[in-house]
C-alpha positions as CSV (number, residue, x, y, z in Angstrom):
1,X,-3.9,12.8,-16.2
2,X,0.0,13.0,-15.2
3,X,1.8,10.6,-14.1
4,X,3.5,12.8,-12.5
5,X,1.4,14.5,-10.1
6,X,3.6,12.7,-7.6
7,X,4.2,15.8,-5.7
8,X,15.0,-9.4,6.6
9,X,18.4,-12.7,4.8
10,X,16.3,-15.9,5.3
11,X,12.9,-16.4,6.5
12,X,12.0,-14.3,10.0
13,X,8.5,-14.9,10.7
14,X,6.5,-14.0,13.8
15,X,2.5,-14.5,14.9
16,X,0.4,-11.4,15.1
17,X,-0.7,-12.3,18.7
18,X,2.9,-11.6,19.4
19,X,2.8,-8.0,18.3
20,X,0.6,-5.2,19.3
21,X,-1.9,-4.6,17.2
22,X,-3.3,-1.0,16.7
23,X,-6.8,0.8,14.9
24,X,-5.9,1.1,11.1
25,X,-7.4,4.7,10.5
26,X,-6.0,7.7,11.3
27,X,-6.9,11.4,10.1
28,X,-4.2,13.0,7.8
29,X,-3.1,16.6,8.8
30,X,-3.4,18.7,5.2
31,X,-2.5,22.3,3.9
32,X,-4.8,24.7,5.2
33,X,-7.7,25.8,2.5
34,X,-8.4,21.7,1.3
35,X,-11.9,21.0,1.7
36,X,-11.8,17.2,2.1
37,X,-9.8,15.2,4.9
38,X,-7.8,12.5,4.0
39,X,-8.7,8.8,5.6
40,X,-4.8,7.2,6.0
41,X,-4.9,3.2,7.3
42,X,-1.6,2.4,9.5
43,X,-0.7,-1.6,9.8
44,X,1.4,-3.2,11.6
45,X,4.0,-6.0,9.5
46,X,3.2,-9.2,12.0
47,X,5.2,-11.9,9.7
48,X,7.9,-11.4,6.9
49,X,10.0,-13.9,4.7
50,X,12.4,-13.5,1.8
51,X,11.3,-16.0,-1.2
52,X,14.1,-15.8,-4.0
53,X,14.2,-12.0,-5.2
54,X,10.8,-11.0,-2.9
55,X,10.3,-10.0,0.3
56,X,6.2,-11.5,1.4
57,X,4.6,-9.2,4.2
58,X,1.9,-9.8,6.6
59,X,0.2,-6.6,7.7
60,X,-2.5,-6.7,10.1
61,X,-4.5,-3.5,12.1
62,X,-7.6,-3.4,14.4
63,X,-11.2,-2.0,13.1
64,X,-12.6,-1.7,16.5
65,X,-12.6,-5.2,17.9
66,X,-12.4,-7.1,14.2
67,X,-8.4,-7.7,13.0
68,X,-7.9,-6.6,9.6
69,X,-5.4,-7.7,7.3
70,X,-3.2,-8.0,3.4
71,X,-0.3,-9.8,2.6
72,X,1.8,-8.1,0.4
73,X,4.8,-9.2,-1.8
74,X,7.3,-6.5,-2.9
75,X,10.6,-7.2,-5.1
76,X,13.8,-6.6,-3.7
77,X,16.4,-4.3,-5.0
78,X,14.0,-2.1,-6.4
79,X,15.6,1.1,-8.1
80,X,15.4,4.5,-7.0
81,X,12.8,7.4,-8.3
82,X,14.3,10.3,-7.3
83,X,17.3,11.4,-7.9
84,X,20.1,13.4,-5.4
85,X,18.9,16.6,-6.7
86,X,15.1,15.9,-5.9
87,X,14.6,15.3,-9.1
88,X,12.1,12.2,-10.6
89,X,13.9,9.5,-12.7
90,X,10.8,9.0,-15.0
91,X,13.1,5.7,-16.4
92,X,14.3,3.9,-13.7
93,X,11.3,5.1,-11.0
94,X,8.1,3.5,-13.1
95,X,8.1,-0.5,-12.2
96,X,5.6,-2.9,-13.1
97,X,5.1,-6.1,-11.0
98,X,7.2,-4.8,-8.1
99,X,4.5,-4.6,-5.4
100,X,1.7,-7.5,-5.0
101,X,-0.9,-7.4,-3.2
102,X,-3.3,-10.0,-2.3
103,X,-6.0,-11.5,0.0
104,X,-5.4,-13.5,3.3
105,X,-9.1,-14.1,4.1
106,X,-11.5,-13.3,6.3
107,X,-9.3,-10.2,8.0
108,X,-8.7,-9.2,4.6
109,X,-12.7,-8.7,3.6
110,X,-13.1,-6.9,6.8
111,X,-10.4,-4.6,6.1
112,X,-12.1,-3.6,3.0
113,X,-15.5,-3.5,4.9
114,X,-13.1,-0.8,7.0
115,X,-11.8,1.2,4.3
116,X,-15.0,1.5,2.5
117,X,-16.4,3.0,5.6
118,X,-13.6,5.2,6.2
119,X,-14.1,6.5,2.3
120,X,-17.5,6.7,2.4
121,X,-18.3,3.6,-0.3
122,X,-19.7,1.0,2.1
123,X,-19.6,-2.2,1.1
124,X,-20.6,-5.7,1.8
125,X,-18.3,-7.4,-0.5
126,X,-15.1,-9.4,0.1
127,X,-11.8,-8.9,-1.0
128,X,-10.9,-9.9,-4.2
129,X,-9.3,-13.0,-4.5
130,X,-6.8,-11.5,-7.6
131,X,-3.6,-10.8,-6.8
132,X,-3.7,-6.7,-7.3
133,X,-0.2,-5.6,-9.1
134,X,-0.3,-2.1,-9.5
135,X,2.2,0.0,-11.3
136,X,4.6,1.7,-9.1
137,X,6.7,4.4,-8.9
138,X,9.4,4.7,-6.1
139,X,9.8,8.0,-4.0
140,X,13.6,6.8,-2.5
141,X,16.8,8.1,-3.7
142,X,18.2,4.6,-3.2
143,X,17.7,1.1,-4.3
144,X,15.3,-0.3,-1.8
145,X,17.2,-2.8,0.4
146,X,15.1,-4.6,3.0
147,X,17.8,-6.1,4.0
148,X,18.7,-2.7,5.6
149,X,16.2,-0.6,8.0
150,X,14.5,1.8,6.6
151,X,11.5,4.1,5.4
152,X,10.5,2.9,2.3
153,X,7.6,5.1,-0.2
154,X,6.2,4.1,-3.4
155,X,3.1,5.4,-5.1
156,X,0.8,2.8,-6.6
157,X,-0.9,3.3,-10.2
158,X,-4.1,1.3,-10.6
159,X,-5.9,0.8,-13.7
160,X,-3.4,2.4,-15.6
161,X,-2.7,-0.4,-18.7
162,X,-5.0,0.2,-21.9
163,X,-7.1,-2.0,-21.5
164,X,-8.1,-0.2,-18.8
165,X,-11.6,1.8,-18.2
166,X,-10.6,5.6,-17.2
167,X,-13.3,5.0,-14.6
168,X,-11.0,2.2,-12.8
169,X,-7.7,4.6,-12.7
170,X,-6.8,5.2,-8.7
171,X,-3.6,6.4,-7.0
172,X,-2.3,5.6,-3.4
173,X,0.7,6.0,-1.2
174,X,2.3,2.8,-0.3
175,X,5.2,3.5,2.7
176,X,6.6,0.3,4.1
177,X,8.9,0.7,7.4
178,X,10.8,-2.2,8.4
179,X,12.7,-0.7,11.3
180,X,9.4,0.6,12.9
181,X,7.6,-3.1,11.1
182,X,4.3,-0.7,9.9
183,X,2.8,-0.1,6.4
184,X,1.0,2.6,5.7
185,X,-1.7,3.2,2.6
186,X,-2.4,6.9,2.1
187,X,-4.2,8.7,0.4
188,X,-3.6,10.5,-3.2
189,X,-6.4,12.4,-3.3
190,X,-10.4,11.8,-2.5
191,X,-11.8,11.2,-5.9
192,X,-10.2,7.9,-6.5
193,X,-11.9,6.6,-3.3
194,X,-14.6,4.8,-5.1
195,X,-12.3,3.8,-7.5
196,X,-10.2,2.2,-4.8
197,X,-12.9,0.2,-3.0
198,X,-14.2,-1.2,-6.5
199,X,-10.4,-2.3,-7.2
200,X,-10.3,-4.4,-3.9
201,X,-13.8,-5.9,-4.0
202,X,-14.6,-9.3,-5.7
């Protein structure tokens, strides 16, 4: 398996009861002759603060009447992926530790309850309370600035260190928007669906 199969200054917080919160899922338009439909979850950034070289996020959506939510933490200054030419900078693009990803309670165990229905994996469990650091590579052609607005993408390697079980190796689309304040997780492909939901459960 390829890795490459890959084709605001100081604190600013604001409560989520403030912002308009919106149903996570959405269907994902695909090429015409792919058999399986991909299940794409949309959030909406409710609170963010820069914390030395991070920026923390607070995403939350609606799953019907339930708020759903994940905090995530992403480096700042991260390097670009792709170069001017379209081409992939395998040496700069790959970063470890750059994106974090972690529990903020209740909203995020029903957001997992949500996703595992949307992939088809239901589960009962909660949300792990590990901080998930995937690898990730970065689909800009700049540095990522969140200091500036923007449309920021990443793909997110899971399971992908040695140690590792080939069983526990999943890919996902992370976007990030901070002039539109969403976050978006979509999905690679359909197969690492159960891979996913076993990555976010306790």
């Amino acid at each position: 398996m390829s890795l490459f199969s890959l084709l605001f200054g100081c604190n600013n917080s604001s409560n989520s009861s403030s912002v308009n919160l919106t149903e996570i899922s959405k269907v994902a338009e695909q090429e015409e002759g792919l058999k399986d439909v991909f299940q794409d979850v949309f959030l909406k950034i409710v609170s963010e603060e820069k914390i030395k070289d991070s920026y923390i996020f607070i995403a939350k959506g609606l799953s019907k009447s339930k708020v759903v939510g994940l905090k995530f933490e992403i480096k700042s200054n991260l390097p670009n992926g792709i170069n001017t030419d379209g081409s992939l900078d395998a040496k700069n693009g790959f970063i470890r530790n750059a994106i974090k990803i972690s529990s903020i309670g209740k909203e995020s165990d029903e957001l997992l309850k949500a996703i595992s229905k949307l992939y088809g994996f239901p589960t009962d469990k909660k949300f792990t309370i590990n901080t998930l650091s995937p690898t990730a590579f970065s689909l800009n052609k700049s540095i990522v600035d969140f200091e500036k607005l923007g449309y920021y993408k990443f793909k997110l390697f899971f399971g992908d260190s040695e140690k590792d079980e080939e069983e526990d190796y999943c890919e996902l689309y992370f976007n990030i928007n901070n002039n539109e304040k969403t976050i978006e997780l979509f999905e690679k492909d359909s197969e690492y669906r159960k891979s996913l939901i076993n990555v976010f459960k306790e």
